[in-house]
C-alpha positions in Angstrom: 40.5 -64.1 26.5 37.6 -62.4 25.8 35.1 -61.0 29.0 31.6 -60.7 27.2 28.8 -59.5 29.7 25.2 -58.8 29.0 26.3 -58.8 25.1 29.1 -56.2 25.8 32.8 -56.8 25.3 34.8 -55.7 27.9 38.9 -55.0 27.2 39.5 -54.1 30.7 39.7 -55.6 34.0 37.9 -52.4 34.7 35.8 -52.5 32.0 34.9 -56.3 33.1 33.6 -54.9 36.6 31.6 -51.9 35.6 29.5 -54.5 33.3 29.2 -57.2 35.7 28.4 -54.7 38.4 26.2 -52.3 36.2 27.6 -48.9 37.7 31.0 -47.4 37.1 34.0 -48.8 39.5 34.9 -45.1 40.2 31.8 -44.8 42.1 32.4 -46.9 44.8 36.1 -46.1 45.0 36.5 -42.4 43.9 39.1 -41.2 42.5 42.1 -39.3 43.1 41.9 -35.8 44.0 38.3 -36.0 44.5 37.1 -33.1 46.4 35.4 -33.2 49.6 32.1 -32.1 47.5 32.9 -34.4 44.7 33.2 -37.4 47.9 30.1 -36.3 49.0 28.1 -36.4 45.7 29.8 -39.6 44.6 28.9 -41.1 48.3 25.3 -40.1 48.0 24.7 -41.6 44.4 26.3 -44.8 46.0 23.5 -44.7 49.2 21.0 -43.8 46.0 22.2 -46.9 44.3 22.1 -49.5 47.3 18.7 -48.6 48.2 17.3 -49.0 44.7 15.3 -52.3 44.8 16.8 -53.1 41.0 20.7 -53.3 43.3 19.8 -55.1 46.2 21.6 -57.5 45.5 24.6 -55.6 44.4 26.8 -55.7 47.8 26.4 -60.1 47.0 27.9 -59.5 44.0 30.7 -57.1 44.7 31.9 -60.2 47.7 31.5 -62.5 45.3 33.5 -60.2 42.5 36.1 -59.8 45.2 36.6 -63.6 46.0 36.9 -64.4 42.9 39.6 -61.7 42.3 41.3 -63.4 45.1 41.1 -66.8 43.9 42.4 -66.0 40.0 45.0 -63.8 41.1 46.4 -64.9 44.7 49.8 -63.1 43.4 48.1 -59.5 43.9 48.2 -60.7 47.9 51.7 -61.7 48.6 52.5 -59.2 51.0 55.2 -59.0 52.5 55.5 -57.5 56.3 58.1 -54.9 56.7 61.0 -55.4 59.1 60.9 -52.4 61.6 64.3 -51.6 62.6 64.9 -52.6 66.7 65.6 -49.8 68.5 68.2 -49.1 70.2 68.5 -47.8 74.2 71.3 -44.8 75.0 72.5 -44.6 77.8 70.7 -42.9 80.5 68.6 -41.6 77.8 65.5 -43.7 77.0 65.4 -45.4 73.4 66.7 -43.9 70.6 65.2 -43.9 67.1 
């Protein structure tokens, strides 16, 4: 299946998202080992962004981008709780782990 947006192709899932939302994904969730400085800059771009009149309506979008994530691909979600082991009391001790 092919994800055309605004007249751009997009191969990727991530691809899709930065065209429908018109900034890069890593924006609004970093990257890995961003610095604290590279967090900072990244975060104030973002506030930059949001208060552009042109992205008001950006944050709609990014729910809406979200639920439908949720809806196509409800497999992403099956979590599974982990089993914490019981504890177990010693005597005269207290509980031991």
């Amino acid at each position: 299946m092919k994800y055309i947006v605004a007249g751009h192709q997009a191969v990727t899932d991530a691809e899709f998202a930065e065209l429908a939302l018109g900034t890069p994904v890593e924006l609004w969730l970093g990257v890995e080992g961003e610095s604290d400085e590279e967090r900072a800059a990244r975060l104030d771009a973002a506030r930059d962004i949001l208060a552009d009149p042109e992205y008001r309506g950006l944050p709609d979008g990014l729910i809406r981008l979200a639920a439908r994530v949720v809806e196509d691909h409800p497999d992403l979600f099956n979590v599974v709780p982990l089993v914490r082991p019981a504890r177990r009391r010693v005597a005269g001790r207290g509980v031991a782990a």
